[in-house]
C-alpha positions as CSV (number, residue, x, y, z in Angstrom):
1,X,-15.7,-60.2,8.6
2,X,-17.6,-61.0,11.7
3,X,-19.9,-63.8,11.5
4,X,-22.1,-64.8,14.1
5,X,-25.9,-65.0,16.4
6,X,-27.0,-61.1,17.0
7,X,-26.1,-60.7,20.7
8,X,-23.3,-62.8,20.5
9,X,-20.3,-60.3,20.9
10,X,-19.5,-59.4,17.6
11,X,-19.8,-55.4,18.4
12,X,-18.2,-56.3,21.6
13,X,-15.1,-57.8,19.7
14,X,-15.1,-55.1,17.1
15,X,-14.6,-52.4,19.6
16,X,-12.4,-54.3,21.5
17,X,-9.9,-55.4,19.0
18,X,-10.4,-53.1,15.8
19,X,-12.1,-50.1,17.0
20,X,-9.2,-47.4,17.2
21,X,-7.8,-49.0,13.7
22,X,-10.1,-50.0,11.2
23,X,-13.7,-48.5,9.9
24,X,-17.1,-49.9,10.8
25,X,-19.4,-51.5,8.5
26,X,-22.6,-52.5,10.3
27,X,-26.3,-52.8,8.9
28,X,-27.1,-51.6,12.6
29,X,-25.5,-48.2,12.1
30,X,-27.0,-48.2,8.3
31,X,-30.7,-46.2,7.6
32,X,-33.3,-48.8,7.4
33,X,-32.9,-51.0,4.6
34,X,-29.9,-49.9,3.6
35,X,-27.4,-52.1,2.4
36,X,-23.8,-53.0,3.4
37,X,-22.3,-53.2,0.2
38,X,-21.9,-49.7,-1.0
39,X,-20.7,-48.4,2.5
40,X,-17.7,-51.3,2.3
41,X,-17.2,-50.3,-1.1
42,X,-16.2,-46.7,0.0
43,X,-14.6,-47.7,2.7
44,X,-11.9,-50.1,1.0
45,X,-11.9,-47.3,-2.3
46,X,-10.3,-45.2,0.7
47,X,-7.8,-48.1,1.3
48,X,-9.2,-48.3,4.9
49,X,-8.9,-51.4,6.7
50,X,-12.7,-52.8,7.2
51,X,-14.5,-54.6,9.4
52,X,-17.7,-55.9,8.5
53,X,-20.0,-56.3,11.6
54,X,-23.4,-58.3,10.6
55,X,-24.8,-61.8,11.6
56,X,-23.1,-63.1,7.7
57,X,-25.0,-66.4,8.2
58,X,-24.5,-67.8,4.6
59,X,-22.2,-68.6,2.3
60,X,-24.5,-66.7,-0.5
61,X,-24.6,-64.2,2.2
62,X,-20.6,-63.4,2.4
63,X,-19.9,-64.5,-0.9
64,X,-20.5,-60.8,-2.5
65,X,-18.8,-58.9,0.5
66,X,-15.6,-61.2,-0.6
67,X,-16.0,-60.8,-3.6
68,X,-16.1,-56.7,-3.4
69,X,-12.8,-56.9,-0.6
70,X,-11.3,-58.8,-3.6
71,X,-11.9,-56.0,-6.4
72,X,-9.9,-54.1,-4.0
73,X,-7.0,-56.2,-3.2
74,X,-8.0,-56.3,0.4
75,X,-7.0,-59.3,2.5
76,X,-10.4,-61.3,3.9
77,X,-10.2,-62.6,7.5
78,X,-13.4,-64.1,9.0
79,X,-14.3,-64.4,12.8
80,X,-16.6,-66.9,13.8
81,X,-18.3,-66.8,16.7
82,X,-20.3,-70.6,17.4
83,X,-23.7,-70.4,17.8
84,X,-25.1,-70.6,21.4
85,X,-28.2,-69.7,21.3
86,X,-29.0,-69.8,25.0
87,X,-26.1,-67.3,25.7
88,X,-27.7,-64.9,23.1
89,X,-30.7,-64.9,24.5
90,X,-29.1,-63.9,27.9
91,X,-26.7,-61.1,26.2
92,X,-29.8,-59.7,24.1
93,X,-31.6,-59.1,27.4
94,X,-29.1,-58.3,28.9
95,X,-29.0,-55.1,26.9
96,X,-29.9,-51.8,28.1
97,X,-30.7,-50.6,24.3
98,X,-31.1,-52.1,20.7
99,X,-32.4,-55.4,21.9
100,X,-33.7,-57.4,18.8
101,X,-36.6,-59.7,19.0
102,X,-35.9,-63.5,20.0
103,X,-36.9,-64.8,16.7
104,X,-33.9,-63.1,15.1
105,X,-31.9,-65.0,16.9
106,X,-33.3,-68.3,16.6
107,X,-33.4,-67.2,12.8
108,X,-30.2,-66.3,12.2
109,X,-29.1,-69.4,14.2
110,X,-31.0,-72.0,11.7
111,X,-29.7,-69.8,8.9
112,X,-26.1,-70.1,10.2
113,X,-23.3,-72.1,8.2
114,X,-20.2,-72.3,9.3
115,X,-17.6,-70.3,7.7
116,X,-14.1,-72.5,5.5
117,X,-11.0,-71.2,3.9
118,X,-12.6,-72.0,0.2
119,X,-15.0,-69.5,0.9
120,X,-12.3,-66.8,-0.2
121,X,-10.6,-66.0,3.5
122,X,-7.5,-65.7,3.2
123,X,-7.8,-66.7,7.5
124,X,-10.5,-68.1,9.7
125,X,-10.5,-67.6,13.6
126,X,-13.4,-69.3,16.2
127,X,-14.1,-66.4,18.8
128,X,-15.8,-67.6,22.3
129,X,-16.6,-65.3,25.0
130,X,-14.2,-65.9,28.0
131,X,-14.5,-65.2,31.3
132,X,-14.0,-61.9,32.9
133,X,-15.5,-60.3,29.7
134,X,-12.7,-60.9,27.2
135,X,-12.9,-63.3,24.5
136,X,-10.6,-66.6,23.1
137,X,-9.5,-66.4,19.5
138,X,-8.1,-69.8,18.3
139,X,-7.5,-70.4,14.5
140,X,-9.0,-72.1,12.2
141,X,-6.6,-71.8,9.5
142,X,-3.6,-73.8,10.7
């Protein structure tokens, strides 16, 4: 589960570190007003490894996507990505396509709550963008 500001590298991370091995859940490839839920569902009934790529800001907001992976025997490993708002700003303009309104980033950053291990993940990592494009992925479990 990716948890972090929109524009903060989250679809950047996915597709660098997942995308050739596990399936895509993302409310910004979903129909308007769709919801996650049913698309992970399928997704781990297939036995597919999953990740979930939305902002997650809340506890009440990850708690039922645990929950589901959980039904299914899945293990749940969050990626955190600190909120910095300024840098979002720059990425979201940055973009050539989908850029999201400001406010849904200064939203989603007063809605944020850092992720913990009672949650339900079975592992917690801190993502930062490094330089060069790449990213730094320390642990937060240990």
């Amino acid at each position: 589960m990716l948890i972090g500001l929109p524009a903060s590298g989250k679809t950047s991370f996915h597709r660098e570190r997942f995308g050739a091995t596990h399936a895509l859940v993302s409310k910004d490839l979903l129909p308007r007003g769709a919801r996650q839920g049913p698309e992970l569902e399928r997704a781990l009934a297939k036995g597919a490894s999953v990740v979930v790529d939305n902002t997650n800001p809340r506890v009440v907001d990850r708690q039922p996507l645990i929950a589901l992976a959980r039904r299914f025997g899945a293990r749940v490993i969050g990626y955190f990505f600190p909120p910095d708002v300024g840098e979002s700003l720059k990425r979201n303009q940055a973009r050539t396509e989908k850029r999201i309104p400001k406010v849904a980033i200064f939203l989603a950053a007063k809605r944020m709550q850092r992720p913990s291990l009672v949650e339900g993940f079975d592992e917690l990592y801190e993502v930062r963008l490094a330089g060069g494009g790449g990213f730094e992925v320390r642990s937060l479990t240990t």
